[in-house]
C-alpha positions as CSV (number, residue, x, y, z in Angstrom):
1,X,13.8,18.6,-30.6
2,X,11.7,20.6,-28.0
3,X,8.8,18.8,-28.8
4,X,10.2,15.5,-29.3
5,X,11.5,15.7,-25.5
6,X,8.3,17.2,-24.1
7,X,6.3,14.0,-26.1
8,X,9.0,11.4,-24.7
9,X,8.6,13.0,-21.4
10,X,5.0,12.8,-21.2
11,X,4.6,9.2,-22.6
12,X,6.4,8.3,-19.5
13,X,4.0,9.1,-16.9
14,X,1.1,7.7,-15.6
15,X,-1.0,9.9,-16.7
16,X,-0.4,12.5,-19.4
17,X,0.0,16.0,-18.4
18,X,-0.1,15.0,-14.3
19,X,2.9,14.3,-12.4
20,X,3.4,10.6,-10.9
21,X,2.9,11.7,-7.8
22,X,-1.2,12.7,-8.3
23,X,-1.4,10.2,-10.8
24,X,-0.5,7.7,-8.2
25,X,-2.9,9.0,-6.1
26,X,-5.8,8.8,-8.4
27,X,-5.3,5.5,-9.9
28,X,-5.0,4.3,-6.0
29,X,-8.4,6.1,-5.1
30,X,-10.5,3.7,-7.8
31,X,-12.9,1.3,-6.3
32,X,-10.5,-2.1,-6.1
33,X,-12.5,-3.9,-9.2
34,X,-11.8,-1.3,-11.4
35,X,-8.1,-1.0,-10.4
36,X,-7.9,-4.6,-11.3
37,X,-9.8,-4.0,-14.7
38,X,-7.6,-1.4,-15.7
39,X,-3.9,-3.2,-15.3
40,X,-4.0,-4.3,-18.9
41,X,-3.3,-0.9,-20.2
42,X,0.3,-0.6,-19.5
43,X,3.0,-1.8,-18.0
44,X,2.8,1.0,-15.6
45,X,-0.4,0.9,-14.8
46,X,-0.1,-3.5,-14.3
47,X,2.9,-2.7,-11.9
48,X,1.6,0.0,-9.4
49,X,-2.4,-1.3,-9.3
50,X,-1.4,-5.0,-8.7
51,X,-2.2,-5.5,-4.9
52,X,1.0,-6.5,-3.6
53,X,2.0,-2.8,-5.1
54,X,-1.0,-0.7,-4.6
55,X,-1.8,-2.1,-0.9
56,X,1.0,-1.2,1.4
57,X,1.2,2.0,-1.1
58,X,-1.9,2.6,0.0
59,X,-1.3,2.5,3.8
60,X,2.3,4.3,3.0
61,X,0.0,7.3,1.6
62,X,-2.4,7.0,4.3
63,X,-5.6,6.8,1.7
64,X,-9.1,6.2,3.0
65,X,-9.8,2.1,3.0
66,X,-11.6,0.4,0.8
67,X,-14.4,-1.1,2.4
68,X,-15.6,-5.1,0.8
69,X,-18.2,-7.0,1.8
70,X,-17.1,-10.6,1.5
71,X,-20.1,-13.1,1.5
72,X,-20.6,-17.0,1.5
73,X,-23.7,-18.2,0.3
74,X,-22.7,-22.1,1.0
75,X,-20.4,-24.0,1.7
76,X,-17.4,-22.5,0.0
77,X,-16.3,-26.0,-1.0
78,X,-19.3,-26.0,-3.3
79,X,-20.3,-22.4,-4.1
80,X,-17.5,-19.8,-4.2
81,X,-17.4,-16.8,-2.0
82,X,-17.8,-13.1,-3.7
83,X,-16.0,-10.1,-2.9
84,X,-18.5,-6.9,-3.3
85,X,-18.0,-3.1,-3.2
86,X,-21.2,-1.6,-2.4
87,X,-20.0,1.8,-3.6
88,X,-18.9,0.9,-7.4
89,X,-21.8,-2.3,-6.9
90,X,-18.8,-4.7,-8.5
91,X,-18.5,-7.9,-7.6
92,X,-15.7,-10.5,-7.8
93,X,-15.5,-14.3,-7.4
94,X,-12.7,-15.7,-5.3
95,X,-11.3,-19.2,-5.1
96,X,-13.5,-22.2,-4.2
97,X,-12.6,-23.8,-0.8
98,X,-10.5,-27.5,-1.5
99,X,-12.9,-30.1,-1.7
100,X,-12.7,-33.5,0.6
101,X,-13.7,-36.3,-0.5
102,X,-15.1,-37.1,3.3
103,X,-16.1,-33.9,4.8
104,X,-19.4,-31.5,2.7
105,X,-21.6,-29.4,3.6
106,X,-19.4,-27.0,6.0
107,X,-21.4,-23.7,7.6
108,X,-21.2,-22.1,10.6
109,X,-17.8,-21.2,10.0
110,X,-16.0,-17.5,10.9
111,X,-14.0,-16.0,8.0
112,X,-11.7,-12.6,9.5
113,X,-10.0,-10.0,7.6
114,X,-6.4,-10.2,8.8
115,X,-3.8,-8.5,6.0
116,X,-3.3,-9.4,4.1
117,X,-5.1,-12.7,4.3
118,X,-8.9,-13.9,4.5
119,X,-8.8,-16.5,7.5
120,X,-11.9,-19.2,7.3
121,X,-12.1,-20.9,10.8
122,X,-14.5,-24.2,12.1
123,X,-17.4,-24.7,11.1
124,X,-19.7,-27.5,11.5
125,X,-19.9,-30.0,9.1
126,X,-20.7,-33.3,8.1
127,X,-18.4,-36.6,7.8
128,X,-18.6,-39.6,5.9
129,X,-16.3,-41.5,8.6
130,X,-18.2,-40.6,11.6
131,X,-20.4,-42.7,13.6
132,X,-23.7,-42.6,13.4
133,X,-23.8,-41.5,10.0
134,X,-25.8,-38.0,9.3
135,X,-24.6,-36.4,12.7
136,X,-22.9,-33.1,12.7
137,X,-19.0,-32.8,13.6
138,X,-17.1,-29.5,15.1
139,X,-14.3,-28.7,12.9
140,X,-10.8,-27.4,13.9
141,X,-9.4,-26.4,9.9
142,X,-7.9,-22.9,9.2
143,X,-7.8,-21.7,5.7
144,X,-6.2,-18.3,4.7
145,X,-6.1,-16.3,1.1
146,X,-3.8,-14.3,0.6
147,X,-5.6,-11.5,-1.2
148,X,-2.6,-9.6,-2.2
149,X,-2.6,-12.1,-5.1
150,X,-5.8,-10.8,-6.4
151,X,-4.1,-9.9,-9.9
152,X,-3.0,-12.9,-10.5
153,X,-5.7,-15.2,-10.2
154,X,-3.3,-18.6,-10.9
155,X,-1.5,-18.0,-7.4
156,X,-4.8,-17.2,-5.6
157,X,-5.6,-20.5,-3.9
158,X,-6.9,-21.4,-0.6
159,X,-3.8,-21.9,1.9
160,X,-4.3,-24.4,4.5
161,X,-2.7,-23.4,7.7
162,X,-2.4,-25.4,11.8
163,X,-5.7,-26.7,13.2
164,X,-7.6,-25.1,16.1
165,X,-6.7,-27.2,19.1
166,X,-10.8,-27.4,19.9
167,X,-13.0,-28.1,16.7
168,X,-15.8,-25.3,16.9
169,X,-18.3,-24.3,14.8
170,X,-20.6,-21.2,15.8
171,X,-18.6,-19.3,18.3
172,X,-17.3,-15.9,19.0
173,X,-14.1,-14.7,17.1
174,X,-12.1,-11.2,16.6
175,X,-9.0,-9.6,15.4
176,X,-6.5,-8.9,18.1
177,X,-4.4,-6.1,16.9
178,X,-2.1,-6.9,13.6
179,X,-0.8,-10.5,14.8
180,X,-3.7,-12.2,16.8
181,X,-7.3,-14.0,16.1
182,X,-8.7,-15.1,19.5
183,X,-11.6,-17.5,19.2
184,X,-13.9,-18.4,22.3
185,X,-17.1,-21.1,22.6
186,X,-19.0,-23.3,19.9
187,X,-20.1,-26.5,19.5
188,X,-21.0,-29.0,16.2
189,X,-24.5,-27.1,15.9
190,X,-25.9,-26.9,12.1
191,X,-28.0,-25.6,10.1
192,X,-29.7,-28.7,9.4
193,X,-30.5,-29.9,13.0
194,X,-31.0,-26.4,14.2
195,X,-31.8,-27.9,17.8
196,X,-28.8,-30.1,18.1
197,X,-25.8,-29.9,18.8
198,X,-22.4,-29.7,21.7
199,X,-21.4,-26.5,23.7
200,X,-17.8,-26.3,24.7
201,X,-15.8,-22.9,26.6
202,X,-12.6,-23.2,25.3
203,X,-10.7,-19.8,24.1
204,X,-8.0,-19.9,21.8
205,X,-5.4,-17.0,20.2
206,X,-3.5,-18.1,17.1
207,X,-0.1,-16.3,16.8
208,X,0.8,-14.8,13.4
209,X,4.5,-14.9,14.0
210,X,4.7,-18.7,15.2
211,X,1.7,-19.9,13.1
212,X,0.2,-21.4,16.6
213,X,-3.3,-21.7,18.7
214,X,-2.3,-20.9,22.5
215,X,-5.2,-21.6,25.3
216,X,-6.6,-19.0,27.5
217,X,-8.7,-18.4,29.9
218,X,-11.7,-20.7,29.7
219,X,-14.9,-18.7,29.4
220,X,-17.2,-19.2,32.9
221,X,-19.6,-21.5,31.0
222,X,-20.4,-23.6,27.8
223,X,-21.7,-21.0,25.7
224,X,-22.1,-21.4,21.7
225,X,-23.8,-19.1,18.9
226,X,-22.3,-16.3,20.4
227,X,-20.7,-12.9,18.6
228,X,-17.4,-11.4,19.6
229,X,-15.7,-8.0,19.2
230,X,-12.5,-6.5,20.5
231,X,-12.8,-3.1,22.3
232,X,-10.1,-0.9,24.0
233,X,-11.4,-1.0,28.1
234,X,-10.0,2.0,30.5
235,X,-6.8,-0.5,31.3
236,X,-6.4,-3.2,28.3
237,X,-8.2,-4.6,25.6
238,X,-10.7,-6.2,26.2
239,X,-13.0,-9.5,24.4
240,X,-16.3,-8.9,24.9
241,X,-18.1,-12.2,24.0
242,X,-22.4,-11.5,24.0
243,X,-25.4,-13.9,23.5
244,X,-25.5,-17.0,22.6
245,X,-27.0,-20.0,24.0
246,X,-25.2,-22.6,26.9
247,X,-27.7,-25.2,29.1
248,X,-31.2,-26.8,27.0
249,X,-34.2,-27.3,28.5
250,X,-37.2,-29.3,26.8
251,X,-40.6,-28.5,25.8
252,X,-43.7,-31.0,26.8
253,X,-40.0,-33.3,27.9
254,X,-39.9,-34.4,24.4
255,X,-38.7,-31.3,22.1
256,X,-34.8,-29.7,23.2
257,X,-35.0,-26.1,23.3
258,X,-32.1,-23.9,24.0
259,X,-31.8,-21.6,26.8
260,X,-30.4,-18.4,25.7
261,X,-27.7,-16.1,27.5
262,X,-28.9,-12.3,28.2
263,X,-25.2,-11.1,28.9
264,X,-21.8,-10.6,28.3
265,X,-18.4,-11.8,29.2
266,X,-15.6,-9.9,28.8
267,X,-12.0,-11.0,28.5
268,X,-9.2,-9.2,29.4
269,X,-6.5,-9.4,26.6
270,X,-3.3,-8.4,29.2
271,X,-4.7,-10.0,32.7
272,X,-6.3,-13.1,31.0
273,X,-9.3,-12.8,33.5
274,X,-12.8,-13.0,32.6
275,X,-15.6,-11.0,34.1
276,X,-19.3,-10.7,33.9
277,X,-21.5,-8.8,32.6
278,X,-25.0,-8.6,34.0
279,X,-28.4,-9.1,32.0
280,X,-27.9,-6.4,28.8
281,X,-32.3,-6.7,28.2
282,X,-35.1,-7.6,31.0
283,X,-37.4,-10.8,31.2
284,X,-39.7,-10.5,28.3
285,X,-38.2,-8.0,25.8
286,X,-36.6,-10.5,24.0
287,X,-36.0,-14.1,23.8
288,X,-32.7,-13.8,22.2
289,X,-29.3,-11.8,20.8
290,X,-30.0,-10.7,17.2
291,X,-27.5,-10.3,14.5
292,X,-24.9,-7.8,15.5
293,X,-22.6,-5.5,13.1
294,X,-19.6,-3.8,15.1
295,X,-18.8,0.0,13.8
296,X,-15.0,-0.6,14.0
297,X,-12.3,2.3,14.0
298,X,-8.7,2.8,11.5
299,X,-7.2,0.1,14.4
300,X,-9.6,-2.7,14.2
301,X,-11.5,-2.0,17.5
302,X,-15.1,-1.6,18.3
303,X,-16.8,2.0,18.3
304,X,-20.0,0.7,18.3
305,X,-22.4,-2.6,18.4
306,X,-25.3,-2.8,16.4
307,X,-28.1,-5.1,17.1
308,X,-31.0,-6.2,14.4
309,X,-34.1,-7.2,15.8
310,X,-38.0,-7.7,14.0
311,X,-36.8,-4.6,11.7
312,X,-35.6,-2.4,14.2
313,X,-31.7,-1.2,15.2
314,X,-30.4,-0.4,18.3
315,X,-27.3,0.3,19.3
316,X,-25.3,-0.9,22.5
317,X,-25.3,1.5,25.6
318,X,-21.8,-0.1,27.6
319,X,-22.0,2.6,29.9
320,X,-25.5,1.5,30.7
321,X,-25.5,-2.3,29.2
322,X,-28.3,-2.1,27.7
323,X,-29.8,-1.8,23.9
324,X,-31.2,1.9,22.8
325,X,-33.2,2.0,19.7
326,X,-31.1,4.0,17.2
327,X,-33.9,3.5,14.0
328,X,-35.9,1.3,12.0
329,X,-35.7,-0.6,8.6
330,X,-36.4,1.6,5.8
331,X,-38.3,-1.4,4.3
332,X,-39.9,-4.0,6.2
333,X,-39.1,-7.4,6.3
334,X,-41.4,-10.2,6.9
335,X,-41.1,-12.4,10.1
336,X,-40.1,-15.4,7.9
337,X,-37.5,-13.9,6.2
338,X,-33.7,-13.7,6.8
339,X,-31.1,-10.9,5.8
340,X,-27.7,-10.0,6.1
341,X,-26.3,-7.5,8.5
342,X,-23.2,-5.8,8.5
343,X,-21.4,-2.6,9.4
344,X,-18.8,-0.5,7.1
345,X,-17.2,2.8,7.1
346,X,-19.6,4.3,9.3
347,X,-22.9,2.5,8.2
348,X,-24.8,-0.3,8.7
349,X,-25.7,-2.6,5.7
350,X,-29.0,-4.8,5.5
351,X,-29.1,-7.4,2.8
352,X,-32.3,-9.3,1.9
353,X,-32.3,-11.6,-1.4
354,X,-35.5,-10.7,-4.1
355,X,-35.4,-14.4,-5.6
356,X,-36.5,-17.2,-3.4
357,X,-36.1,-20.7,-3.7
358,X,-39.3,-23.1,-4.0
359,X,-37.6,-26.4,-3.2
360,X,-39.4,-28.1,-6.2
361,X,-35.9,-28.9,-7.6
362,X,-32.8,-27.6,-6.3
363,X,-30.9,-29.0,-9.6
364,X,-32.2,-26.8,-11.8
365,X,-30.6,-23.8,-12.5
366,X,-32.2,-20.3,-12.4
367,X,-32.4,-18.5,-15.7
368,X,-31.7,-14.9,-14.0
369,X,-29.1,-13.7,-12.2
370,X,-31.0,-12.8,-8.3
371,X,-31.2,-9.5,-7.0
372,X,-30.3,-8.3,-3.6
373,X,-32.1,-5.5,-1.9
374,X,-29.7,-3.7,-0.1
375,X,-30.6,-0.8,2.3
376,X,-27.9,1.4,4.1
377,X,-28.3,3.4,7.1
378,X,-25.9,6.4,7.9
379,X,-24.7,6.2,11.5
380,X,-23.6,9.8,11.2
381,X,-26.6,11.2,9.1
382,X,-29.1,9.1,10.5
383,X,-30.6,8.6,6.9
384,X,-31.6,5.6,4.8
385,X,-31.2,4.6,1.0
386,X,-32.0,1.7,-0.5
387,X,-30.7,0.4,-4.3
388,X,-30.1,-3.4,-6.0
389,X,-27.7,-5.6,-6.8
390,X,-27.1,-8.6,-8.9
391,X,-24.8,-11.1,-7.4
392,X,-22.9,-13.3,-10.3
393,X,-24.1,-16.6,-9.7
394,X,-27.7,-18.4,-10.7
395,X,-28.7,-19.2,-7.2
396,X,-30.6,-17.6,-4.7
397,X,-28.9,-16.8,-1.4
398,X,-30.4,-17.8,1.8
399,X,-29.2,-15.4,4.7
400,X,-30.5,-18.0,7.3
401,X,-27.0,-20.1,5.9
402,X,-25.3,-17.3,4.1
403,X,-22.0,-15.9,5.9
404,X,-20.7,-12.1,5.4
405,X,-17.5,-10.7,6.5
406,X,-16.6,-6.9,6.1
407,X,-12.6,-6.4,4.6
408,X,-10.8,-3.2,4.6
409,X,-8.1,-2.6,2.4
């Protein structure tokens, strides 16, 4: 009878042997992909690892994050977005984007981790009911996914939520705390008219709670192609907005060519007041802004700026506004090339794609999966390493149109 007891006993916990409670903790630590892999092997098991369970258990328990980097090779419309763990190198497809039978071709859009949704904003894009045909249009459509639904792949679908008041594509865009996204510049610049395009200064805040876009502050000038971050100032939050381009000047008076911004603006979150900040590089030492990835902390706010420029990092100096060389790629990459850049859980991330594209027939599909050369530099060891991945799809990623977003869970 002992034994009978002891065997019904144990069949009843998680894990044979361990109590619930550190059973509960280990099944929670897994890398999210394999969590989702190993629901099938009890009822248990499907119950607490499903994401609606396992995430707010997660928080309740205060576990480390998990840390995804979410990328968009293309218009998500056509090409699906992946969700990858560089620490377990899984991957996992999400949901295409619903399809219009007027609008294609969307990029230059700004997708933002808010739980427990992924928000797509803008973009620019391309109309069949526009006039003249072929030229870009802003866009003003939201999206959200709600990845808690992530174990259930049926109810996983692209929710379509209010328009921006401004259509925007390429602009500056941030997380404001647990019920905010504030949104600032643009214009209908894309990728395939790389010169073209409108500038506007509008700023925007959509409301969680009421589901609304509320107008700020305009920004002092037209300013599009520009990055964003949140960052706690010495009295409020603050929305520091950097780069980008605003007026166009032309070259021989035939050929537009952009005139690009050197500093900052920040906004004040509580006093709704802009201010400027001065030139953040001299004449000379650059032309333009390159890629940034923001370090941010357990509360969604910047602890440090990242800038990539001709393979080397620096890092943002706000005491001193200006850009100090923290190291330099690991691997070289050549001018031509593009790459992904992106910051997580204390490093910084560079992506470059091994397969490239020869344009002799884009319908034809590649035999191999590609490979992605990832290397990772530790902010906190100041050391590289380098490894490969294979994304799941037969196409070879372009970094000068692909779009990444970091995720913590």
């Amino acid at each position: 009878m002992a034994s009978s007891s002891t065997t019904s006993a144990s069949s009843e916990t998680l894990i044979p042997g361990l109590s619930d409670d550190i059973s509960t903790q280990i099944l929670l630590s897994l890398p999210l992909p394999h969590q989702l892999r190993l629901r099938p092997t009890c009822r248990r098991w499907s119950r607490l690892l499903s994401p609606p369970t396992s995430f707010p258990l997660r928080r309740a328990l205060r576990l480390p994050s998990i840390p995804l980097l979410c990328i968009f090779p293309s218009d998500p419309s056509i090409i699906p977005p992946f969700l990858f763990d560089p620490f377990s190198l899984c991957w996992r497809t999400l949901p295409h984007l619903p399809c219009s039978p007027f609008f294609y071709n969307l990029t230059h859009f700004n997708p933002v981790y808010l739980s427990p949704f992924l928000y797509l904003i803008g973009g620019s894009l391309f109309d069949t009911r526009s006039y003249p045909l072929g030229q870009p249009s802003p866009s003003g459509a939201v999206y959200r996914l709600d990845l808690s639904a992530l174990g259930n792949p049926h109810s996983l679908n692209w929710e379509r939520i209010d328009n921006m008041n401004s259509p925007r594509g390429s602009f500056a865009c941030a997380i404001t705390g647990n019920d905010g996204i504030v949104v600032a510049g643009g214009g209908s610049r894309h990728s395939v008219f790389p010169s073209h395009g409108s500038r506007i200064s509008s700023v925007e805040r959509y409301d969680v709670t009421s589901g609304k876009w509320i107008n700020l502050e305009r920004l002092p000038s037209y300013r599009a192609g520009c990055a964003g971050f949140i960052r706690t100032g010495a009295q409020e939050d603050e929305f520091w907005v950097m780069g980008g381009y605003g007026d166009y000047t032309t070259l021989s008076g035939v050929v537009p060519a952009d005139v690009y911004y050197k500093d900052a603006v920040v906004l004040g979150l509580k006093s709704g007041m802009w201010k400027e900040v001065g030139d953040m590089w001299l004449e000379g030492e650059r032309v333009r802004m390159g890629p940034l990835a923001v370090a941010e902390g357990s509360d969604g706010k910047a602890e440090a700026v990242f800038m990539l420029d001709n393979n080397e990092v620096f890092r943002y100096d706000f005491a001193c506004n200006t850009w100090l060389k923290e190291t330099s790629l690991k691997k070289k990459i050549a001018d031509n090339e593009s790459c992904g850049f992106a910051a997580m859980n204390g490093d910084l991330f560079v992506l470059t794609s091994v397969l490239k594209s020869d344009g002799s027939d884009f319908r034809r599909p590649y035999k191999r999966r590609p490979t992605l050369e990832v290397q990772v530099y530790s902010t906190y060891k100041k050391k590289w390493k380098l490894f490969i991945t294979h994304p799941p799809m037969y196409q070879p990623i372009d970094f000068k149109s692909t779009i990444l977003c970091t995720i913590q869970i």
